[in-house]
Each structure stands twice: as structure tokens, then as C-alpha cells.
N, C-alpha and C positions, 0 to 999 in steps of 0.2 A: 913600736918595738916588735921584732919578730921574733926575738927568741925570746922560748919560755923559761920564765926566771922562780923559782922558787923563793916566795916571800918567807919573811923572818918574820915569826909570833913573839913577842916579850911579853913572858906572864910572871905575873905575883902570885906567890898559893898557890899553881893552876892554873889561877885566871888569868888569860888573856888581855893585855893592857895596852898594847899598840901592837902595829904590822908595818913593819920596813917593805915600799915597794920601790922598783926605780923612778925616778925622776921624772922621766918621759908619759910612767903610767900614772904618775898622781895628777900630771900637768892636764893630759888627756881627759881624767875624772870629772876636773875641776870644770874644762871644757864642755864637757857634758853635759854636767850637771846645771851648766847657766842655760845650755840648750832650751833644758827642760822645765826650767824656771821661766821662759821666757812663751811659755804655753798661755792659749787665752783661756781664763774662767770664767764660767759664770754664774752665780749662784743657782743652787736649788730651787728656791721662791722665786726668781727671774723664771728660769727653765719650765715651772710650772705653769705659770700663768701664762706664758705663749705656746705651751705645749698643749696642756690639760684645758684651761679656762679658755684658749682660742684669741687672747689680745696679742697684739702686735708686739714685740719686743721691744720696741720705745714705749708702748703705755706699760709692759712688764717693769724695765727698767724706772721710771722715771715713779711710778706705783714703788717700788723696792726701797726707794732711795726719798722715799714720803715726802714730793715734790708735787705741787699742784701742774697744772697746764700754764699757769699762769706764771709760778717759778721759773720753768724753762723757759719760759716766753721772754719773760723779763731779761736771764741771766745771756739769751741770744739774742737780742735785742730786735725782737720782732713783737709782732700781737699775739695775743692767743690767740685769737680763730685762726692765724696765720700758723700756729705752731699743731692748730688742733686738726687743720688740712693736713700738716707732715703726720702724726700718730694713727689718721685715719688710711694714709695710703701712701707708707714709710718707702715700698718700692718704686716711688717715683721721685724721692729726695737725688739730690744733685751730690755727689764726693764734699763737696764744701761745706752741704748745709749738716750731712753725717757728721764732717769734723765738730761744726757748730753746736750739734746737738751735742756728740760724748764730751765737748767741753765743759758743757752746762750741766751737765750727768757728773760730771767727771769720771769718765769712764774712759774706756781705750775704741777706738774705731772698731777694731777687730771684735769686741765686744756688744755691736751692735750690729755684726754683719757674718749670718749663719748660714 
């Protein structure tokens, strides 16, 4: 909408208790606002342990989320030494085996990919 519209305050006592805006700008908001819900997180304790402490962000992750080597191994249905090759050298995993692992994390791909 390009013309500027003067919202309506409805207050009680003073206080302010809703704002009438037009249709097009609430619709917009709501737009927005899933934009921005739709961001990736990822925890503090994750962030630290591959930042600060120097592990990989799948042993950060799978560490956060109090899963052995052998959890994820099992929930991807490989070996561990197979899963403990992925943790030790995450940048040469395959798109699929990412999917496979934030599966088993239960995480989001974007989540493991910074």
C-alpha cells in the first residue's frame, strides 16, 4: 500500500488496547513475520563447541543433543566407525548423507550447514 494511512489507537483509561491498520498492512506483517520465523538457529552450546572448543558441528550437535556415535550410527543405519569418519571430516559428507545425519539429530540441514 502506498498511501500513508493514519492508524486508529482504541484505549481504555489512556491505555492503548488495539490499532486498526488496513488489511493489506496487517496481511504484509503476518508475511513477514513467517519470513522471519523461518530463520535457522542454532543453539549457544552448539555455537560454542565448534567455535570456542574447535569440534565440528556434527560432534557439537550430536554432543548438544546427548547422542553417542553410536546413536547416530544406529538411527542412520550405518556403523559407527562409519559415522565417526563423517564427524571427523563433515566437509566431505555427500547432500544425502547431511540429510541422513540432521535426520537422526533431528535437526534441519541448514542447521548443520554454516
Amino acid at each position: 500500500m502506498n498511501v500513508h494511512t493514519k492508524h486508529q489507537v482504541i484505549k481504555k483509561d489512556g491505555v492503548p488496547l488495539f490499532v486498526i491498520v488496513p488489511y493489506d498492512e496487517f496481511i504484509e506483517g503476518i508475511q513477514s513475520s513467517k519470513k522471519s520465523a523461518a530463520k535457522t538457529y542454532i543453539p549457544q552450546d552448539v555455537v560454542e563447541k565448534a567455535a570456542i572448543e574447535g569440534k565440528s558441528l556434527l560432534r557439537a550437535w550430536r554432543e548438544y543433543k546427548r547422542m553417542s556415535q553410536k546413536d547416530v550410527a544406529e538411527k542412520m543405519g550405518i556403523t559407527q566407525a562409519a559415522y565417526c569418519q563423517h564427524e571427523k571430516a563433515p566437509e566431505r559428507m555427500r547432500a544425502a548423507t547431511i540429510k541422513k545425519v540432521a535426520d537422526a539429530l533431528d535437526i534441519s540441514v541448514d542447521q548443520l550447514q554454516l
